[in-house]
C-alpha positions as CSV (number, residue, x, y, z in Angstrom):
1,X,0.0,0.0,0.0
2,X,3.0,2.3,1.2
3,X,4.8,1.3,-2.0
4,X,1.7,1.9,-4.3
5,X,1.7,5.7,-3.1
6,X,4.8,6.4,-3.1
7,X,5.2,5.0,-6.3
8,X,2.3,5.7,-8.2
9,X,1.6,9.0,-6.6
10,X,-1.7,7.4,-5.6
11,X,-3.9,9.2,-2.5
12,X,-5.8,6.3,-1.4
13,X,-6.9,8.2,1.5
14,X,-6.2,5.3,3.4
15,X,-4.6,6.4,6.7
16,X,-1.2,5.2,6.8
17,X,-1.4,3.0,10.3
18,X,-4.1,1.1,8.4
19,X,-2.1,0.1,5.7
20,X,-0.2,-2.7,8.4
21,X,-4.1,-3.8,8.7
22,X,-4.4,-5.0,5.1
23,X,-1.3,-6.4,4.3
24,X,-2.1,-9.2,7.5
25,X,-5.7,-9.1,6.8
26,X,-6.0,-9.5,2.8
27,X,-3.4,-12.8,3.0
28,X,-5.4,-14.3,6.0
29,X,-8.3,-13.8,4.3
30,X,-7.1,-15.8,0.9
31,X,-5.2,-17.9,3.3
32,X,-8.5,-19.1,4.9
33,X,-10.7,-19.2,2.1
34,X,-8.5,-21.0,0.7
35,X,-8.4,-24.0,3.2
36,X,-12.0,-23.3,3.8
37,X,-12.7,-24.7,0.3
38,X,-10.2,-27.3,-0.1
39,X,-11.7,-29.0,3.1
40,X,-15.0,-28.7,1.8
41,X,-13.7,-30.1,-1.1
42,X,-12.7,-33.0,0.7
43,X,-15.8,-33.1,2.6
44,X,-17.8,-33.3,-0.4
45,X,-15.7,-36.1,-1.7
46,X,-16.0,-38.3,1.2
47,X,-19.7,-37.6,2.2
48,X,-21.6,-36.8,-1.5
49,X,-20.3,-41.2,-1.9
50,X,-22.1,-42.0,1.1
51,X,-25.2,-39.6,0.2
52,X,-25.6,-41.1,-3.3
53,X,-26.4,-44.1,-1.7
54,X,-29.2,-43.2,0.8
55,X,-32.0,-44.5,-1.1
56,X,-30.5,-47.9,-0.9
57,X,-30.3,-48.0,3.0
58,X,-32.7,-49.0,5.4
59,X,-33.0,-46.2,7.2
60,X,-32.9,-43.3,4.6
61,X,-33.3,-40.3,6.9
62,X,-31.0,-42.1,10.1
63,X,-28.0,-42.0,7.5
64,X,-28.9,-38.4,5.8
65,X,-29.1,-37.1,9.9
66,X,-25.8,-38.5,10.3
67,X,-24.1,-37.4,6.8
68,X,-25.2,-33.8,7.9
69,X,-24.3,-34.1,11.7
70,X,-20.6,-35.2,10.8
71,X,-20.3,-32.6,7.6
72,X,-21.5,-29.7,10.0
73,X,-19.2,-30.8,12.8
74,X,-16.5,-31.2,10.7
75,X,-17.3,-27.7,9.0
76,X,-17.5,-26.3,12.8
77,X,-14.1,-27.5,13.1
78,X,-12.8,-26.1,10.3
79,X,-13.9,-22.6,11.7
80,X,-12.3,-23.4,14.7
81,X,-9.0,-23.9,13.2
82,X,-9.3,-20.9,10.5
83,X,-10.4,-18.7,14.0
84,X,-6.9,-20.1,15.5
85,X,-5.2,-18.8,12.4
86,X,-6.6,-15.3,13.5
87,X,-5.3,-15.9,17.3
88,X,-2.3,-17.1,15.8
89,X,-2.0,-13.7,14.1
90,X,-2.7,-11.6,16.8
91,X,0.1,-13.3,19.2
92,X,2.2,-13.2,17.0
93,X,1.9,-9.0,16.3
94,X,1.4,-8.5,19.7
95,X,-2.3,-7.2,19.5
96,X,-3.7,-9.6,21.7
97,X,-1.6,-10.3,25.0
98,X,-2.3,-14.1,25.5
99,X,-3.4,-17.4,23.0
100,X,-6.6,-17.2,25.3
101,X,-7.7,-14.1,24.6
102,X,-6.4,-14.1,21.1
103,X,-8.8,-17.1,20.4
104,X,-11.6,-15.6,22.5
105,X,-11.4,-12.3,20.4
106,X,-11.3,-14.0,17.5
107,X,-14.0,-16.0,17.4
108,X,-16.1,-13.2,18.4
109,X,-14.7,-10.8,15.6
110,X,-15.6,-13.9,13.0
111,X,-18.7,-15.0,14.5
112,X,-19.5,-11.1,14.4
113,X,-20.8,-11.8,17.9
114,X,-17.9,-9.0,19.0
115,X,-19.4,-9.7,22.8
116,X,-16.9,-9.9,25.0
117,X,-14.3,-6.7,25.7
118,X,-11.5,-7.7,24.4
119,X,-9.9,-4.6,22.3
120,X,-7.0,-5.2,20.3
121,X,-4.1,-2.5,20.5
122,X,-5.2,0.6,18.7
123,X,-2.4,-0.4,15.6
124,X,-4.4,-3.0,15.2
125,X,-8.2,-2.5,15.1
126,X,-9.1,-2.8,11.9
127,X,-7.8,-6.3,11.1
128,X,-10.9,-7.2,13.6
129,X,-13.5,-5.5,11.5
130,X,-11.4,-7.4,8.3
131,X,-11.6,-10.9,10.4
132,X,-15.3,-10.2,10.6
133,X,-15.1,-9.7,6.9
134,X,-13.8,-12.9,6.3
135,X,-16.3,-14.8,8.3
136,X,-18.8,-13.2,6.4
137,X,-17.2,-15.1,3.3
138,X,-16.3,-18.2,5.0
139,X,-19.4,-18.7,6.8
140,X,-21.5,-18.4,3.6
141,X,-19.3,-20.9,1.7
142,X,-20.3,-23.0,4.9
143,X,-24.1,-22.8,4.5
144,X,-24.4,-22.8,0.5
145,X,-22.3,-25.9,1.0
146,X,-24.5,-27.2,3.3
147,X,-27.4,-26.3,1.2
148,X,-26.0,-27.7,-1.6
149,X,-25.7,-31.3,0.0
150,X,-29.5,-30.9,1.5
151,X,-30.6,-30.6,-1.9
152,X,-28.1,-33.4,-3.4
153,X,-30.3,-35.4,-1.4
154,X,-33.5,-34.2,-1.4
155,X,-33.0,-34.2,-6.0
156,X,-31.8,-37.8,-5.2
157,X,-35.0,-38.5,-3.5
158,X,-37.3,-37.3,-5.9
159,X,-35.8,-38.8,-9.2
160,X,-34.7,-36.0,-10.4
């Protein structure tokens, strides 16, 4: 950012203690999209097998409830671990003075919950508004996933 106007000539308007912000928050935000979409990725490939043959079983609705318990715990995981990228983050620049409250803070700045008061040091505000952000992207690639399996199913069902 400092580069681009100093080297362009370009007035973002941007103020200049910001700029820090972005160049964490943009790279944790393609870091964790990312893996968010890779794992569901994997996800899909494990569970969609074991979905395509729900008709077949027994118990038709038993298996779907468990297909869809495991995928959501497993995608409740996922946001777990992206969240501890975030804590990881905020130890690591000093923002946050503990893992605890690092993880605490995080997962109410990507929840947007934003509860509990927990501040991160003035240098550093904005890359919670730009976590929140991020769960905002990661958390819809969650339910249209979700959404998309629910009606995998439900297509399956119905001959379509």
């Amino acid at each position: 950012m400092i580069i681009a106007v100093g080297v362009l000539g370009i007035n973002t308007g941007i103020p200049v203690e910001w700029s820090n912000d972005w160049a964490w928050g943009l790279p944790l935000i393609a870091l964790t999209v990312v893996i968010h979409v890779l794992s569901l990725g994997l996800i899909n490939e494990r569970f969609v097998r074991l979905l395509s043959h729900i008709a077949e079983t027994r118990y038709p609705m038993l298996v779907f409830a468990e297909v869809m318990g495991t995928t959501t715990l497993l995608a409740t995981s996922l946001h777990a671990v992206e969240a501890g990228i975030w804590a990881l983050s905020y130890r690591f620049l000093g923002a946050l003075p503990d893992f605890k409250s690092s993880m605490l803070y995080s997962l109410n700045a990507i929840t947007s919950y934003g509860h509990e008061n927990l501040l991160l040091a003035s240098r550093w505000q904005l890359l919670g508004a730009i976590e929140a952000l991020n769960g905002c992207l990661l958390f819809g690639l969650t339910t249209a996933f979700l959404f998309g399996m629910i009606q995998k199913v439900w297509l399956g069902r119905s001959g379509a």
